[in-house]
VOTI-223374 format. One record per residue: residue number from 0; x, y, z of N, C-alpha, C in turn; residue in one letter. Coordinates in pm, whole numbers. Layout:
<rs>
    nr     n_c1     n_c2     n_c3    ca_c1    ca_c2    ca_c3     c_c1     c_c2     c_c3   rest
   NUM        X        Y        Z        X        Y        Z        X        Y        Z      A
...
</rs>
This chain:
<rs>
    nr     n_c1     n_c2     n_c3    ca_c1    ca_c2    ca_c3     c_c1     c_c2     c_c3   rest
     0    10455    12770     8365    10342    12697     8423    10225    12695     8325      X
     1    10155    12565     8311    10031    12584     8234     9964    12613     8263      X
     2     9873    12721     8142     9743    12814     8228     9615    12666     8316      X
     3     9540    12746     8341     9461    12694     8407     9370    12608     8317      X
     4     9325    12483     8302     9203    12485     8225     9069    12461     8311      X
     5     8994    12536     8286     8890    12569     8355     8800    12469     8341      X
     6     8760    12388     8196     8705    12304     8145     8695    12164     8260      X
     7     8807    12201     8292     8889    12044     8408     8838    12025     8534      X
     8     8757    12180     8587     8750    12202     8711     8656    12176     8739      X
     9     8628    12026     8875     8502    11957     8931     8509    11800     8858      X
    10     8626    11822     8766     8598    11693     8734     8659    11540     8804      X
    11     8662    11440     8759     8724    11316     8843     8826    11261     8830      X
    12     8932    11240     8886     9031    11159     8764     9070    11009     8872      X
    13     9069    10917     8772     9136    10787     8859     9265    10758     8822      X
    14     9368    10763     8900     9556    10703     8838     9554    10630     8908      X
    15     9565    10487     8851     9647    10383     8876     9806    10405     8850      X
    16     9879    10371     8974     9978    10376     9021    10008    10542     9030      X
    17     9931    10601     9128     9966    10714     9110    10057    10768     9204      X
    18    10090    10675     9267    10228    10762     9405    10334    10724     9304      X
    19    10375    10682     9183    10511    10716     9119    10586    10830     9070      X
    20    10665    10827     8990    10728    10948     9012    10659    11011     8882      X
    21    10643    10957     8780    10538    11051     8704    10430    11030     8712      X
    22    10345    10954     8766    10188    10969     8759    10120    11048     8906      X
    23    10226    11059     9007    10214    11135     9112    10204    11307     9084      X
    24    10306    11306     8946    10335    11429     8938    10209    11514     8840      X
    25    10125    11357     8736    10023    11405     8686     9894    11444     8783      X
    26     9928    11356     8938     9812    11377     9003     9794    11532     9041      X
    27     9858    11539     9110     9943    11721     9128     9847    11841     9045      X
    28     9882    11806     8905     9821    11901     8824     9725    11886     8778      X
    29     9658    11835     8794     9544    11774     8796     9474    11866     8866      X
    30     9499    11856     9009     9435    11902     9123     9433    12055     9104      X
    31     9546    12102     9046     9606    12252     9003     9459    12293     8961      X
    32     9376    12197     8831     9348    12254     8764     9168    12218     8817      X
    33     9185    12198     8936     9037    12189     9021     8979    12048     8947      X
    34     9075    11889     8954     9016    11825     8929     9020    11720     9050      X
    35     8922    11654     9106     8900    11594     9227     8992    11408     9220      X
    36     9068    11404     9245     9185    11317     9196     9153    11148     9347      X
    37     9151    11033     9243     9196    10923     9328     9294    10865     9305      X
    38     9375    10871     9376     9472    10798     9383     9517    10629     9393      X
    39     9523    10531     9319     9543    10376     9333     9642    10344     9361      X
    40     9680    10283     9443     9792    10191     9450     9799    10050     9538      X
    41     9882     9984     9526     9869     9833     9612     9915     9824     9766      X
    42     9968     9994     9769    10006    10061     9916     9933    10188     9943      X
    43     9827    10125     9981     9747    10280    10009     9841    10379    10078      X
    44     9959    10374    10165    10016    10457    10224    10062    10531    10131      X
    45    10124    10481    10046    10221    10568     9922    10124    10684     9878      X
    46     9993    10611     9820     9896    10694     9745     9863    10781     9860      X
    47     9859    10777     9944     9797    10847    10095     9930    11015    10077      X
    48    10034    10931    10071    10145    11053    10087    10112    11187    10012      X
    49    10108    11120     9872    10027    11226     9738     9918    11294     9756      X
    50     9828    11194     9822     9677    11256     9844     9713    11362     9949      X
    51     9757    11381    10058     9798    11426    10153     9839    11582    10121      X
    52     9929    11521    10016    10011    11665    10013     9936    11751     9946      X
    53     9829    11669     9831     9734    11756     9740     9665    11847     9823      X
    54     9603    11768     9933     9470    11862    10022     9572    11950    10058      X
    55     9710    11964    10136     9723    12043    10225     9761    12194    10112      X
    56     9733    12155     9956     9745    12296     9880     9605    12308     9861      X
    57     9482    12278     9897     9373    12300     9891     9334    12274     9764      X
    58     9364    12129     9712     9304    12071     9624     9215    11933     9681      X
    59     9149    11853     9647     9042    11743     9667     9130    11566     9621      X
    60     9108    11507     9732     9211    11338     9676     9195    11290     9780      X
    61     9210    11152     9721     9134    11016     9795     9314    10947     9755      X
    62     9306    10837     9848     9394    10777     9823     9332    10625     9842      X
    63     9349    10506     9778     9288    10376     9791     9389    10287     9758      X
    64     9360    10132     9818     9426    10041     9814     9348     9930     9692      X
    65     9457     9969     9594     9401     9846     9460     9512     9753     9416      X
    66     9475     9664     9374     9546     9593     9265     9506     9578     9131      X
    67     9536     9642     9018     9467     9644     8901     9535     9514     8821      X
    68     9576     9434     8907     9585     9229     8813     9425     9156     8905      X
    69     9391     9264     9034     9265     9182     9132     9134     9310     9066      X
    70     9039     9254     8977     8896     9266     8952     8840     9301     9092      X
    71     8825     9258     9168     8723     9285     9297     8785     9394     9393      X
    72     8943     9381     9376     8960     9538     9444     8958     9676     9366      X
    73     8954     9625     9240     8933     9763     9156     8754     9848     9170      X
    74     8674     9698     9143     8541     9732     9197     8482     9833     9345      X
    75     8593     9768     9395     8570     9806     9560     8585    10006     9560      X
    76     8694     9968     9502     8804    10141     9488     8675    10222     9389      X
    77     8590    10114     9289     8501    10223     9212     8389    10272     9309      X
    78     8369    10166     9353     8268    10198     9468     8245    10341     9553      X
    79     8402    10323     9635     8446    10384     9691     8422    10604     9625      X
    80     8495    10560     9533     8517    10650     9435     8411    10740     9416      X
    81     8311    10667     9368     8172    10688     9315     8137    10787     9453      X
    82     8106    10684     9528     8017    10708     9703     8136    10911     9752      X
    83     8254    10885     9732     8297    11011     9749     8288    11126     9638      X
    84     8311    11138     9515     8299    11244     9461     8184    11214     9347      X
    85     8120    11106     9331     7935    11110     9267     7995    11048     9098      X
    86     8125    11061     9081     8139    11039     8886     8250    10997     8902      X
    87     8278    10962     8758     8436    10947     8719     8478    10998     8572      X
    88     8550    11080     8549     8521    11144     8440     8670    11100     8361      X
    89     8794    11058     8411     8907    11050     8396     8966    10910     8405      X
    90     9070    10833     8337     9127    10734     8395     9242    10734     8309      X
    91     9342    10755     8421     9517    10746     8420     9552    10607     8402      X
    92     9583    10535     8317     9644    10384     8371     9776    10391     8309      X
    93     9830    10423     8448     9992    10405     8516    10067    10323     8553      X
    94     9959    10226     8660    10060    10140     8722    10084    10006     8600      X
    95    10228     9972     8641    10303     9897     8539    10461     9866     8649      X
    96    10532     9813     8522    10672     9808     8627    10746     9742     8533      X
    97    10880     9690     8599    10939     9561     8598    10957     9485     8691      X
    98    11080     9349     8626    11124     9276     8758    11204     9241     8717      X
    99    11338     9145     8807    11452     9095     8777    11444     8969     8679      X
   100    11294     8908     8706    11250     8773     8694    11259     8767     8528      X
   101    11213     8901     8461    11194     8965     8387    11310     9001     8257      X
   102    11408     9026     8326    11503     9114     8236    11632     9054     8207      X
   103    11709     9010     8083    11833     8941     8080    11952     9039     8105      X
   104    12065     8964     8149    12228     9029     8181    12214     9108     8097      X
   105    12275     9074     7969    12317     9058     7868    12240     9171     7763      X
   106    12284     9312     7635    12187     9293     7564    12167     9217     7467      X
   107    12247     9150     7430    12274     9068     7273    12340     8922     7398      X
   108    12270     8814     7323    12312     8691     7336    12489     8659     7311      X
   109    12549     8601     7351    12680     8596     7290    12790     8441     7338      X
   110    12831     8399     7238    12930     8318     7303    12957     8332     7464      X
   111    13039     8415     7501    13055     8464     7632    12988     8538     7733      X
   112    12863     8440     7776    12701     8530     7849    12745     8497     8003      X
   113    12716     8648     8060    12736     8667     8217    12598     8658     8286      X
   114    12565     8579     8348    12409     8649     8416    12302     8584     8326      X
   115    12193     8598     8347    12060     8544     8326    12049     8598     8164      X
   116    12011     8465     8090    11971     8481     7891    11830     8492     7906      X
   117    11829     8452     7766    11706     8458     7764    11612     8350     7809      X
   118    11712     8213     7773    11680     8098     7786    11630     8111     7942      X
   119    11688     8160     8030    11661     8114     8178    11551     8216     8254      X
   120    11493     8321     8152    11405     8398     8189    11265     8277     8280      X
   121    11211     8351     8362    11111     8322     8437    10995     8344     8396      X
   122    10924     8205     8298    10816     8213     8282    10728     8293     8373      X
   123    10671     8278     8488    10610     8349     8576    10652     8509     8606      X
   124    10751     8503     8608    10803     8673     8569    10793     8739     8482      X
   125    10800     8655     8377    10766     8724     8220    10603     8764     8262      X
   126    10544     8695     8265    10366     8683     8248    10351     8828     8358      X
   127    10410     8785     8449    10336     8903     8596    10394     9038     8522      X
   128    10497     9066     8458    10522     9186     8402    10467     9225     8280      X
   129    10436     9115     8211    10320     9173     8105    10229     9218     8146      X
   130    10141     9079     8259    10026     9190     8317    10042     9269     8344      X
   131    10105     9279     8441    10098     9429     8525    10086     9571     8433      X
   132    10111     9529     8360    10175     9688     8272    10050     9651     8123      X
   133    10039     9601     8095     9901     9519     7981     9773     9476     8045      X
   134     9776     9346     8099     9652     9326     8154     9539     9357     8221      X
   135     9684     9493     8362     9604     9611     8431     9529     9733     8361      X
   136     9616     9729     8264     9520     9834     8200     9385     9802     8121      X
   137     9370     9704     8114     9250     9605     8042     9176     9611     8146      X
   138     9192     9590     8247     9100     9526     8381     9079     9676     8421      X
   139     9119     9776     8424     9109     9915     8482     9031     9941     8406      X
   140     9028     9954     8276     8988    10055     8144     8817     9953     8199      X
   141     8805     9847     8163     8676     9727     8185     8647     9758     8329      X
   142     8662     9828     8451     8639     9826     8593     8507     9978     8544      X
   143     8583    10071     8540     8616    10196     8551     8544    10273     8414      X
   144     8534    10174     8303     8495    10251     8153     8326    10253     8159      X
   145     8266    10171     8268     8097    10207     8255     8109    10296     8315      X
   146     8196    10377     8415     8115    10495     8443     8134    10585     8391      X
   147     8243    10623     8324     8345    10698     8248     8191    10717     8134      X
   148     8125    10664     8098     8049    10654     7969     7939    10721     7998      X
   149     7893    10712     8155     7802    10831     8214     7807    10943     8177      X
   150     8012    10990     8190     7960    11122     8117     7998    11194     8003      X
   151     7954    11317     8039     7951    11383     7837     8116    11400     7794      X
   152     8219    11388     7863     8315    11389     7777     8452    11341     7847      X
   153     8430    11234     7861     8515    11112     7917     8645    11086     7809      X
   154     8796    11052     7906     8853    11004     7832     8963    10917     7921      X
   155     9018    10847     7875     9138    10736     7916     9272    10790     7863      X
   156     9338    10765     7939     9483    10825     7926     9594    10699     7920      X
   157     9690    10621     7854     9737    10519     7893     9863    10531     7915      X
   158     9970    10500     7963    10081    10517     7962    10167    10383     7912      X
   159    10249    10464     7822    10305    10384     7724    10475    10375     7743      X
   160    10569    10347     7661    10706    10392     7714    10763    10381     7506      X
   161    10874    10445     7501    11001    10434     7396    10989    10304     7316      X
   162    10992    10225     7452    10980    10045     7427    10861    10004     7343      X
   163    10777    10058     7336    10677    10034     7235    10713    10026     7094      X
   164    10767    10099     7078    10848    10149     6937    10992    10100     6854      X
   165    11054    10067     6925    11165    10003     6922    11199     9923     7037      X
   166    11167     9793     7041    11171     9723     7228    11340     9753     7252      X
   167    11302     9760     7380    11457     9786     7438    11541     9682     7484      X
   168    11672     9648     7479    11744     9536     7536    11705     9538     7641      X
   169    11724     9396     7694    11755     9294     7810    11561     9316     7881      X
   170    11482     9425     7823    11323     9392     7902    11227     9352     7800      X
   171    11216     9213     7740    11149     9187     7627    10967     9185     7722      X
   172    10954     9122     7815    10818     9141     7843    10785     9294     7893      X
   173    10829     9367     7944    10825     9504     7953    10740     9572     7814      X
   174    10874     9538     7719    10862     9626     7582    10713     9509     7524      X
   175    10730     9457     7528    10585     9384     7450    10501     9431     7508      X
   176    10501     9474     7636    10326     9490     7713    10300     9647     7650      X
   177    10398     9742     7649    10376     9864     7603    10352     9865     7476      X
   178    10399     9745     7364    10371     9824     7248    10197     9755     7231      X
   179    10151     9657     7337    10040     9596     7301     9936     9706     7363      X
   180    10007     9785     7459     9926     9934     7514     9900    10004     7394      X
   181     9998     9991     7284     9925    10137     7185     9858    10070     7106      X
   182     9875     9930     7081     9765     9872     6972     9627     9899     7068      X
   183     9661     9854     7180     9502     9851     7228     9451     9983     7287      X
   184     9544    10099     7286     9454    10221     7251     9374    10254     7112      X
   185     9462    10248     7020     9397    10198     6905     9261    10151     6899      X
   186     9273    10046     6955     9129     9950     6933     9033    10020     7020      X
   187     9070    10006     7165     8950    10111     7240     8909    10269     7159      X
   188     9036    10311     7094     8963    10441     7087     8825    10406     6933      X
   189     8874    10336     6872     8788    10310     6738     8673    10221     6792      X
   190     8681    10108     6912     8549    10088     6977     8446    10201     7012      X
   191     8499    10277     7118     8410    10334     7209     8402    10497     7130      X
   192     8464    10518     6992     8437    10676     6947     8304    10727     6948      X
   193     8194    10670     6849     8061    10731     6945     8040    10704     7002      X
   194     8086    10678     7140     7994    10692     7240     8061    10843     7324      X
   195     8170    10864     7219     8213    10992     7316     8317    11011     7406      X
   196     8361    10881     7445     8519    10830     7522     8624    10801     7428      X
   197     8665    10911     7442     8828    10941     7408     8913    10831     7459      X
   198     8998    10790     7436     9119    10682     7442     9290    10718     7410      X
   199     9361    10759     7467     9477    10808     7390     9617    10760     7506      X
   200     9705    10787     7416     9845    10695     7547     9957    10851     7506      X
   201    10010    10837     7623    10160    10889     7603    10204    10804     7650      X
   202    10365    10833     7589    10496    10746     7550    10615    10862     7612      X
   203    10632    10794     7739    10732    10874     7758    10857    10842     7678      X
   204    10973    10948     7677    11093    10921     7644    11183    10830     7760      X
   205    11279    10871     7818    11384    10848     7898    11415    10912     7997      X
   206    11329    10916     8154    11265    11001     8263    11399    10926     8381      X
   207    11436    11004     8438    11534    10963     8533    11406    10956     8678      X
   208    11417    10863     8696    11340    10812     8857    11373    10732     8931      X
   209    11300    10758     9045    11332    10629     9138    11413    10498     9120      X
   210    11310    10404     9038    11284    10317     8993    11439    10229     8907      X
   211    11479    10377     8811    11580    10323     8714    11724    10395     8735      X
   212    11714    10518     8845    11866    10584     8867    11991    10494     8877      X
   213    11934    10360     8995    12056    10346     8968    12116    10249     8829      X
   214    12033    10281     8705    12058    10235     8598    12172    10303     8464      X
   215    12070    10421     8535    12105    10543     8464    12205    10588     8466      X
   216    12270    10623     8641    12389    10718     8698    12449    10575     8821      X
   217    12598    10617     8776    12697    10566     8859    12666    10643     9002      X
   218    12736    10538     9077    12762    10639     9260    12765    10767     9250      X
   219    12896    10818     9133    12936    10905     9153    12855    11014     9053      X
   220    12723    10990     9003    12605    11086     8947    12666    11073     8796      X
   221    12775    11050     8732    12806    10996     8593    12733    10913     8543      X
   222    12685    10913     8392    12639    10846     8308    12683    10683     8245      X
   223    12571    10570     8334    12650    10446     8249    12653    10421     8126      X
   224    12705    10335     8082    12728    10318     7923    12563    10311     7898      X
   225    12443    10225     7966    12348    10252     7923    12314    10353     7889      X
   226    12306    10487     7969    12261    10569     7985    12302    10693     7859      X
   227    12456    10698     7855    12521    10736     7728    12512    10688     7595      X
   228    12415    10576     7566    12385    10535     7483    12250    10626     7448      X
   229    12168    10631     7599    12021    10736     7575    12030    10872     7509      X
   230    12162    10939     7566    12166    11063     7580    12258    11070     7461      X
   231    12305    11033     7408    12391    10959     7245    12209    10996     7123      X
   232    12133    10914     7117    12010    10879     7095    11941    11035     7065      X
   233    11911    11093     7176    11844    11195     7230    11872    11327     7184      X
   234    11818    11376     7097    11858    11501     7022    11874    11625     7080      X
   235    11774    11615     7191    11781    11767     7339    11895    11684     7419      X
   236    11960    11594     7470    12080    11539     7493    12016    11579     7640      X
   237    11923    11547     7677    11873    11523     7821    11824    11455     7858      X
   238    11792    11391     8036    11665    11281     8041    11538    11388     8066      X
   239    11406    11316     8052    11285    11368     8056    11265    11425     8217      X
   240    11184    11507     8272    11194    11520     8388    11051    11509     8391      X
   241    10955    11472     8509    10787    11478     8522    10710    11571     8482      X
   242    10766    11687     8470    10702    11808     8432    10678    11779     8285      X
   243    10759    11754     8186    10764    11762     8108    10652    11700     8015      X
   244    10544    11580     8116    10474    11535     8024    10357    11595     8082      X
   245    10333    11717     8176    10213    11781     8199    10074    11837     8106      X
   246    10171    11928     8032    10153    11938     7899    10026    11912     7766      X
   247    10112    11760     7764    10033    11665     7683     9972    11599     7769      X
   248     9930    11586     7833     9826    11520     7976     9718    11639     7947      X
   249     9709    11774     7966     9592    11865     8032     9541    11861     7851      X
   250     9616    11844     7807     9606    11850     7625     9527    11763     7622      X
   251     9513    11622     7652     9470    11533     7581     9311    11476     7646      X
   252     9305    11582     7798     9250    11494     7893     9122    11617     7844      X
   253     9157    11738     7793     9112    11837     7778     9012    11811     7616      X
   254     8871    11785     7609     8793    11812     7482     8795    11934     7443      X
   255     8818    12053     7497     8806    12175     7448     8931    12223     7344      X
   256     9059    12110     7424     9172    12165     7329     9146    12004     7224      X
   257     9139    11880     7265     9193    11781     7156     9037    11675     7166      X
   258     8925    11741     7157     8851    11670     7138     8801    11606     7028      X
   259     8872    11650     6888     8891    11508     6798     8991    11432     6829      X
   260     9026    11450     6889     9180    11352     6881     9141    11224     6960      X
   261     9134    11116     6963     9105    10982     6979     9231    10879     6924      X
   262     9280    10783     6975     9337    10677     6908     9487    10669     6888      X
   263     9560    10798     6949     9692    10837     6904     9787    10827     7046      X
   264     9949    10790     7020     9999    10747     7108    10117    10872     7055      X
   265    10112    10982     7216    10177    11064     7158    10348    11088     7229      X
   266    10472    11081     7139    10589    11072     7239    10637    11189     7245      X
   267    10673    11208     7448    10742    11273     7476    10872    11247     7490      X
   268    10964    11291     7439    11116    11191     7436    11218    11280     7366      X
   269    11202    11395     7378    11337    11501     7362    11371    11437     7213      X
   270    11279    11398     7132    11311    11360     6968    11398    11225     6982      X
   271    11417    11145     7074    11446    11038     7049    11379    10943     6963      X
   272    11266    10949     6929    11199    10857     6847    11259    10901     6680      X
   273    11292    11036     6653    11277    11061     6559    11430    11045     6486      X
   274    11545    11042     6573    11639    11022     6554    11688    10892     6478      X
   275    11750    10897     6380    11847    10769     6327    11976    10696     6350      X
   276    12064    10811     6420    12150    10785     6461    12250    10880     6359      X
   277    12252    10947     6245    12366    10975     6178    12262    11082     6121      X
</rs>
């Protein structure tokens, strides 16, 4: 378990998309570490579940209904925010996704194509999954970054994926919105450095969740060829689990431990990035 950081305690944090399976799990420790946590999502119930469970360990959380592609409900949620715990000292931007609209059969084009190319991808699907996962974090970071600047040692957290780095088959708008997440940590962190707001992304590796199990594992909990391709890849020859990016979260969110650190997109991924294959 990570020690406590004390530095953390009283402070604010905002996660967008935080009832998922890892940004729920950053909310959590967060709270561990006496920080007063809101929760976003486009289902206040979800975020409600998290918030819920935080108080009943006698930690502090709000749960709110946003859309970070809608400007005026993010405002609303700062409002909100503000009027309950007085600051905002933190901002998680989590929520992201995919869609079917989004993603081809196929990974390689081929004479013999089953299922949706590239050709028949959904303009409108493409775009809503860039935003969501790019644009939201623009519109969050721009909602949320005047107050963040109030105080003495503010920082942004972004969440990034693998796909940044090497885009992954069959999710080309996916992988573009993440790698345009680390350029534009980049840029925010070299904008806003004096003024004292930190800017930084993690990159997860290859996290088994909700979202992608049944991508990952057959019926029968076996590895699909996708998946054996990850764990092929993956030098700890495991998937990531939520815990695992706690860590580098209290690290980064923390000035006492990484308060030069600004501008850097850091991967958690069991050395998959670093791997060549041979």
């Amino acid at each position: 378990m990570i020690p406590i950081h004390k530095q953390l305690n009283g402070r604010v944090a905002v996660v967008t998309g935080g009832s998922g399976v890892l940004c729920s799990e950053m909310c959590r420790e967060l709270s561990r570490h006496g920080v007063n946590v809101a929760i976003l999502n486009r289902t206040v119930e979800k975020g409600e579940a998290v918030a819920e469970e935080i108080r009943s360990n006698g930690g502090s959380a709000i749960a709110l209904a946003a859309n970070v592609l809608d400007r005026s409900s993010l405002e609303k949620a700062r409002a909100e925010i503000i009027e309950q715990f007085g600051k905002i000292d933190i901002l998680i931007n989590g929520a992201g996704g995919n869609h079917p609209d989004a993603i081809t059969a196929n990974e390689t084009y081929g004479e013999e194509v089953e299922g949706k190319t590239f050709f028949d991808l959904d303009e409108s699907g493409f775009s809503q999954v860039f935003a969501s996962n790019f644009t939201g974090t623009f519109l969050a970071s721009q909602v949320f970054g005047e107050a963040l600047l109030e105080q003495d040692a503010p920082s942004i957290i972004n969440i990034s994926s693998m796909s940044s780095y090497s885009p992954m088959t069959k999710v080309p708008a996916y992988s573009a919105a993440k790698s345009a997440i680390n350029n534009f940590t980049m840029w925010m962190a070299v904008h806003f450095a004096e003024t004292g707001l930190r800017v930084n992304s993690i990159s997860p590796g290859f996290f088994l969740t909700k979202q992608n199990r049944n991508l990952l594992l057959n019926e029968d909990g076996s590895l699909t060829s996708r998946s054996n391709k990850i764990i092929t890849h993956t030098p700890m020859k495991r998937f990531g689990t939520p815990e695992d990016l706690l860590g580098t979260l209290i690290w980064l969110v923390d000035e006492s431990c990484s308060g030069f650190v600004t501008g850097i997109t850091v991967p958690v991924d069991g050395g998959f990035m670093a791997y060549s294959g041979v």
